[in-house]
LUMRO-722856 format. One line per field, with one value per residue (C-alpha): residue number from 1; x, y, z. Coordinates in steps of 0.02 Angstrom, whole numbers, m for minus. Layout:
residues N
seq <- [NUM,...]
xx <- [X,...]
yy <- [Y,...]
zz <- [Z,...]
end
This chain:
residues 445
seq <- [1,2,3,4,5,6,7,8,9,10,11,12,13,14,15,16,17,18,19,20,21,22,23,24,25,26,27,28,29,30,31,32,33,34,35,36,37,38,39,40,41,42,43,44,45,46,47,48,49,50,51,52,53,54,55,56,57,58,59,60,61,62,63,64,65,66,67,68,69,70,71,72,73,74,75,76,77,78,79,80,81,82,83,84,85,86,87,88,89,90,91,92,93,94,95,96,97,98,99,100,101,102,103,104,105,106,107,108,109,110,111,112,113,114,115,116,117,118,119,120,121,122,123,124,125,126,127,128,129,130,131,132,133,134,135,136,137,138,139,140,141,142,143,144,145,146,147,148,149,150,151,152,153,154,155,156,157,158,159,160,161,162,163,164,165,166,167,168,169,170,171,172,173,174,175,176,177,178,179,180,181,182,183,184,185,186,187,188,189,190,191,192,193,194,195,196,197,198,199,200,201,202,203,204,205,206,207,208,209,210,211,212,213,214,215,216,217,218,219,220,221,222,223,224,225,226,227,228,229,230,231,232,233,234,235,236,237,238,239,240,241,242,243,244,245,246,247,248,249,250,251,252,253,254,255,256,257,258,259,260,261,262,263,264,265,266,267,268,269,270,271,272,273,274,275,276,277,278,279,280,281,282,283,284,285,286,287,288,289,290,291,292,293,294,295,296,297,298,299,300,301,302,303,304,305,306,307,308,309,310,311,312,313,314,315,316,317,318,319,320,321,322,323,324,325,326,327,328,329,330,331,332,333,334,335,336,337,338,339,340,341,342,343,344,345,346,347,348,349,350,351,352,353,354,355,356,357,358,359,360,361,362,363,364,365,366,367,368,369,370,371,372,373,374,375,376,377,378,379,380,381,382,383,384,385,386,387,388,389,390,391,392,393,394,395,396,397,398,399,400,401,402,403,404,405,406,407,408,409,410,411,412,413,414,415,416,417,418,419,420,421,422,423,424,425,426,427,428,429,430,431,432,433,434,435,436,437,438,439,440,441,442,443,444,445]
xx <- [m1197,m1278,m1206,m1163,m1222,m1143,m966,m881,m795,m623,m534,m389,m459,m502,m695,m841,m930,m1003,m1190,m1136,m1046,m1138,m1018,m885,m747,m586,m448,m439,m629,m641,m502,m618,m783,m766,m868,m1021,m965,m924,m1141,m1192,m1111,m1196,m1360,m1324,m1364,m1532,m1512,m1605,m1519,m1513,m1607,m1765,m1769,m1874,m1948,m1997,m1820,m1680,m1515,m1338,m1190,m1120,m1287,m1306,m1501,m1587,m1705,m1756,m1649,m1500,m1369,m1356,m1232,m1272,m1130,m1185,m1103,m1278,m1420,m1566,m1733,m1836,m1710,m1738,m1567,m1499,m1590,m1450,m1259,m1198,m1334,m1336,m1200,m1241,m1129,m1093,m1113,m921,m906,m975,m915,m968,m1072,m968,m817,m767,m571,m524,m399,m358,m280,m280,m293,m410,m597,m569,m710,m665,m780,m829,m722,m560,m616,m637,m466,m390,m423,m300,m153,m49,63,73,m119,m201,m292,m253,m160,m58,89,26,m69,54,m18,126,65,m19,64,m15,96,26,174,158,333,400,383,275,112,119,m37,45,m30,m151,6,11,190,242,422,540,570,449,521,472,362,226,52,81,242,296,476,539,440,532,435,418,276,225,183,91,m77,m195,m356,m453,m551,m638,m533,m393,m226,m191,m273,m167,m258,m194,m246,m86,45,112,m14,99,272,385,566,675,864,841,704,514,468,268,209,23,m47,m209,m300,m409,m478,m405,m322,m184,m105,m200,m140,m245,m138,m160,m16,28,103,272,376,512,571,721,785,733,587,525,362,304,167,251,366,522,616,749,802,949,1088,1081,900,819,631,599,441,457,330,333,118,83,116,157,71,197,162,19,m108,m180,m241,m121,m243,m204,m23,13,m92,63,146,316,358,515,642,642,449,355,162,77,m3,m199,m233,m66,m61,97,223,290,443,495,642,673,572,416,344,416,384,525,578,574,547,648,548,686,647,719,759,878,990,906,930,814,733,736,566,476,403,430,381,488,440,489,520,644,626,663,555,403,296,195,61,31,m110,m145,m14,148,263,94,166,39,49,11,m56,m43,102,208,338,461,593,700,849,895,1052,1087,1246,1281,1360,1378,1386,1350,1253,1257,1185,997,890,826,679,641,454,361,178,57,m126,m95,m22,167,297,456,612,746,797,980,1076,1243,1332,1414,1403,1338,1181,1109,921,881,721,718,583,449,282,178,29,m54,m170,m184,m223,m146,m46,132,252,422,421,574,539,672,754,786,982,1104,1177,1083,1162,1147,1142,1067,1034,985,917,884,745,574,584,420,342]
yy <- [462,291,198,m4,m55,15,m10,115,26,90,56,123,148,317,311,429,536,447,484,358,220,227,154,108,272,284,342,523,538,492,635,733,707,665,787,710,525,608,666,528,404,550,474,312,373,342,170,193,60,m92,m216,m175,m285,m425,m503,m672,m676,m782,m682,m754,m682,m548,m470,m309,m215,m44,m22,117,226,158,19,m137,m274,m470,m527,m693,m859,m939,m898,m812,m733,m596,m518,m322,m239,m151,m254,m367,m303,m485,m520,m323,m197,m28,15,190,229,243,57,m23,m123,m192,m337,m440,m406,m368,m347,m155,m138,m21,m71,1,m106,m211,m195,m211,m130,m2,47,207,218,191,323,444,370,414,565,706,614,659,811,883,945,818,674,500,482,355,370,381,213,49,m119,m237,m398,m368,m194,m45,138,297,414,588,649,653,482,360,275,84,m27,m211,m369,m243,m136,54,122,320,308,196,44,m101,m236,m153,m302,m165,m136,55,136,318,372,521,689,793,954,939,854,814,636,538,542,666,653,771,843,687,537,454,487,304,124,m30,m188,m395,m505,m601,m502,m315,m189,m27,m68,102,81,252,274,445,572,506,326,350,532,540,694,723,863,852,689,618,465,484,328,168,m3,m194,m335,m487,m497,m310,m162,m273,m385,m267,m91,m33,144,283,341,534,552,751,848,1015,916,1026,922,786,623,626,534,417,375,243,314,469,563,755,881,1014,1024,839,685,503,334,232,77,m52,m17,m188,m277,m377,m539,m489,m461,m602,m710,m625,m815,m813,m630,m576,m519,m341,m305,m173,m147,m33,m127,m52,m145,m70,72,90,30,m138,m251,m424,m473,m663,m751,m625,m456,m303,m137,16,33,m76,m54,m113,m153,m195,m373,m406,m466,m443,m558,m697,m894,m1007,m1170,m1326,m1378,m1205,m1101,m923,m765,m591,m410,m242,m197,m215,m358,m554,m698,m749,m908,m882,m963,m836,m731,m582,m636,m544,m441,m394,m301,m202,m166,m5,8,m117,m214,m392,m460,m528,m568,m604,m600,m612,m682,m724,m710,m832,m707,m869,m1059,m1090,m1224,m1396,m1369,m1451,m1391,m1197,m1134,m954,m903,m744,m766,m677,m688,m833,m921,m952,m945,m1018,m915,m1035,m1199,m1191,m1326,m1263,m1236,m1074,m926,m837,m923,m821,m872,m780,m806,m674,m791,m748,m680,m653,m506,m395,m266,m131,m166,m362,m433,m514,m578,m675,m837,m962,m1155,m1217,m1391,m1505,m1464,m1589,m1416,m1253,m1086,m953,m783,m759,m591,m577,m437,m396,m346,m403,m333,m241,m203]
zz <- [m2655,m2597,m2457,m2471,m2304,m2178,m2263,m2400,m2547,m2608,m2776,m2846,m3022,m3078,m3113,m3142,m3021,m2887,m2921,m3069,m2974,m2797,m2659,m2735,m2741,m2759,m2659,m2762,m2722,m2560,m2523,m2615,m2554,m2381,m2315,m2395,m2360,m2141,m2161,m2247,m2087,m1958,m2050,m1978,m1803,m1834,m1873,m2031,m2128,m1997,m1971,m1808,m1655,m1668,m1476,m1569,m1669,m1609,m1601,m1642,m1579,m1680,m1738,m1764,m1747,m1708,m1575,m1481,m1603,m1540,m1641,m1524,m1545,m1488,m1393,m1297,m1351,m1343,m1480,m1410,m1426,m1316,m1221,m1247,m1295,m1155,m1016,m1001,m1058,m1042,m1211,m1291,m1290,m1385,m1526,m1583,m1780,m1777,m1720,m1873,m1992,m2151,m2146,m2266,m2199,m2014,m2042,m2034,m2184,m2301,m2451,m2638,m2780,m2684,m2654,m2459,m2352,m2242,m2104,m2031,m1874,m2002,m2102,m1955,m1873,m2041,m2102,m2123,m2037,m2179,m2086,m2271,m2269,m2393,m2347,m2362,m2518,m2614,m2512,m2325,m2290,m2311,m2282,m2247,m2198,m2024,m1998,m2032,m2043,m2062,m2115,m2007,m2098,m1887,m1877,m1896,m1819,m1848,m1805,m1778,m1690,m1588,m1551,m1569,m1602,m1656,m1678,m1804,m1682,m1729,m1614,m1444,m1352,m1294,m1332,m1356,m1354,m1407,m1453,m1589,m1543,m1631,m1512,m1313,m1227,m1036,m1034,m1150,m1065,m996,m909,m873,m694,m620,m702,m666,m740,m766,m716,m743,m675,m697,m603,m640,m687,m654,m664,m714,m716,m774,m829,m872,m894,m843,m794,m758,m787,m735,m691,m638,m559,m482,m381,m227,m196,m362,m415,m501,m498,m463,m480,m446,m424,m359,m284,m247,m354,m403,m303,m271,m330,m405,m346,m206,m177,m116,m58,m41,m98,m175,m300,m231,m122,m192,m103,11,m31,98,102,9,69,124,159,142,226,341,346,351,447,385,439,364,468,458,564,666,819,910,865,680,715,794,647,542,464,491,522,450,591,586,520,579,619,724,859,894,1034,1146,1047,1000,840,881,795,778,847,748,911,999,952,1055,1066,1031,1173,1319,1515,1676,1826,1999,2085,2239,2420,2550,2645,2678,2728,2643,2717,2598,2528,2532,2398,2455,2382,2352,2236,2221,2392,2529,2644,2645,2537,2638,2623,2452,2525,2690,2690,2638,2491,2524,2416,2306,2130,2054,1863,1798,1614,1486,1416,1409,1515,1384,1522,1697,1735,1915,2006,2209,2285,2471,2567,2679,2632,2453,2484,2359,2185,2181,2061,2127,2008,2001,1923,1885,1960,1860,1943,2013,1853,1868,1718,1746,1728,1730,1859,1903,1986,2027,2210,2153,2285,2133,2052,1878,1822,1639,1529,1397,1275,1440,1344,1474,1428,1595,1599,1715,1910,1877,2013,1994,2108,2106,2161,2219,2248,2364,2330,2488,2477,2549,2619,2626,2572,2697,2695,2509,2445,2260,2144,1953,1833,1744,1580,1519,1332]
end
């Protein structure tokens, strides 16, 4: 048997044996003699029949030559000569045996009545799909147009458009789909020790996206180190889930009913969070109210609350003074401890708060009461000092025996061994209040 190329020529007409009609065989013969047309393509590994590389020869794309006993295809755009195959994969790819095509005809169709080429890799695909034992016969290969069906008596395998099918639904809008087992399986793909179970990556759209009425949309397992399910998108895995989700290693557990996420273990821990400085975190652009991140720099997870970025829990720290009559125009000083404001401005400073550990104040809220005269309402501002640097808390004008100053928007960051103090600036009031005590809290993150 002689070979045309590197291409086997069918017809449908009944014809001598084929030491009399070299490559041209009919469908009845090439079920008969495959195994001498599956040795004849092993010959082809050795490139015997193409075309050697050529260093002073200018290459088109497309062009198929041997060298170094290998098949190489030219796949650059741009014409060519003197690039070596397989210096450079963006000018030479290497093609196996089963990749190649006839030279007068790339399109990989099987038809009878026609004197279509078929290459190598379709006869390998091809033969004995038939479920019924024989080879490809009369009745198993259809060419409809652009669709292609192999009959497997269960169903069917239809080649459309680049689409793979097995099932009777032709209309599904996916590049492979499987429906119609007629026996059980566990997924539709399986890869073995070292690879990964399934890689979906688009750089604009969804990588793997998994849809199920009921049961297991996407199942990937992997051991060890393994990946078994690995998605690259641009934009993430998919701009929002449907359903609940379980995370656990032993595939035993269920979701609860009222969970929408839940992570199940009773060997390993969960880092659920983000993990960031607070530079990072607070580069966040407009942070969704309620979004969580745990903060590296304080150590601890941290929220927003719709205006600053606060820890779980938060910390009271007591300011205040006791009865006391201020003198218009000073700016007096008070803290943690009993006793009455004193000039800020005596020395050593007095009423000293030293801060232990590291944290924000993210508030005040403080209120007097004039056990005496009330006094006329000119403006009275209350401030946190913070080494040396004061924030305002709030400036109230009222002549109410009870005056209330509140700043819960304060952001003010200390370290440990900072100093802080309260500080009042007294208006010049038409008439003082007297006897003033006052008390509340700085509230610590």
């Amino acid at each position: 048997m002689a070979l045309q190329s590197t291409g086997i020529i069918l017809r449908q007409e009944t014809n001598a044996d084929l030491t009399t009609k070299g490559a041209e065989l009919t469908f009845q013969e090439l079920d008969e003699n495959f195994i001498f047309i599956y040795e004849d393509l092993k010959a082809l590994s050795g490139s015997s029949n193409l075309p050697a590389w050529v260093v002073s020869t200018t290459y088109s794309q497309n062009v198929v030559v041997s060298y170094d006993g290998l098949i190489w295809k030219y796949v650059n755009a741009s014409p060519s000569a003197g690039v070596v195959p397989g210096s450079d994969p963006l000018f030479w790819v290497q093609l196996a045996p089963t990749e190649l095509t006839h030279v007068q005809n790339s399109d990989t169709k099987l038809a009878e009545g026609t004197a279509d080429e078929v290459s190598a890799f379709e006869i390998r695909t091809f033969i004995d799909a038939s479920t019924s034992g024989d080879n490809i016969g009369n009745t198993d290969l259809i060419l409809t147009d652009s669709i292609r069906t192999l009959d497997l008596s269960t169903g069917k395998f239809v080649f459309a458009n680049g689409k793979v099918i097995h099932g009777t639904d032709l209309l599904l809008p996916y590049a492979l789909s499987v429906e119609g087992f007629s026996q059980s399986i566990g997924g539709i793909f399986s890869a073995s020790s070292g690879l990964k179970a399934i890689v979906g990556s688009d750089s604009t759209g969804t990588g793997i996206s998994g849809d199920t009425i009921s049961g297991v949309a996407v199942l990937a397992t992997a051991t060890g180190n393994g990946t078994a399910l690995k998605s690259v998108r641009t934009a993430g895995l998919s701009n929002h889930s449907v359903g609940k989700i379980l995370i656990e290693p032993t595939d035993t557990a269920s979701n609860s009913d009222s969970s929408i996420f839940e992570v199940n273990s009773s060997t390993l821990g969960s880092m659920p969070l983000p993990r960031m400085t607070t530079t990072q975190k607070n580069a966040i652009v407009s942070p969704a109210t309620g979004l969580f991140v745990f903060d590296t720099t304080t150590n601890r997870p941290e929220y927003y609350n719709g205006t600053f970025w606060q820890g779980i829990s938060m910390r009271f720290m007591q300011v205040f003074f006791t009865q006391w009559n201020p003198t218009s125009g000073q700016t007096v000083a008070f803290g943690s401890v009993a006793g009455t404001p004193q000039l800020a401005s005596t020395s050593p400073a007095p009423h000293e708060i030293t801060m232990h550990g590291n944290g924000v104040i993210r508030g005040c809220d403080f209120s007097t009461f004039a056990a005496g005269l009330a006094g006329t309402n000119q403006a009275w501002s209350l401030y946190v000092r913070h080494n040396g640097t004061d924030y305002l808390v709030q400036t109230v004008s009222s002549a109410a025996t009870v005056r209330t100053f509140s700043n819960t928007s304060l952001n003010i960051p200390y370290v440990n061994g900072d100093i802080v103090r309260m500080i009042f600036v007294n208006p010049t009031w038409t008439t003082t209040p007297t006897q003033i005590v006052g008390g509340g809290n700085l509230i610590l993150q």
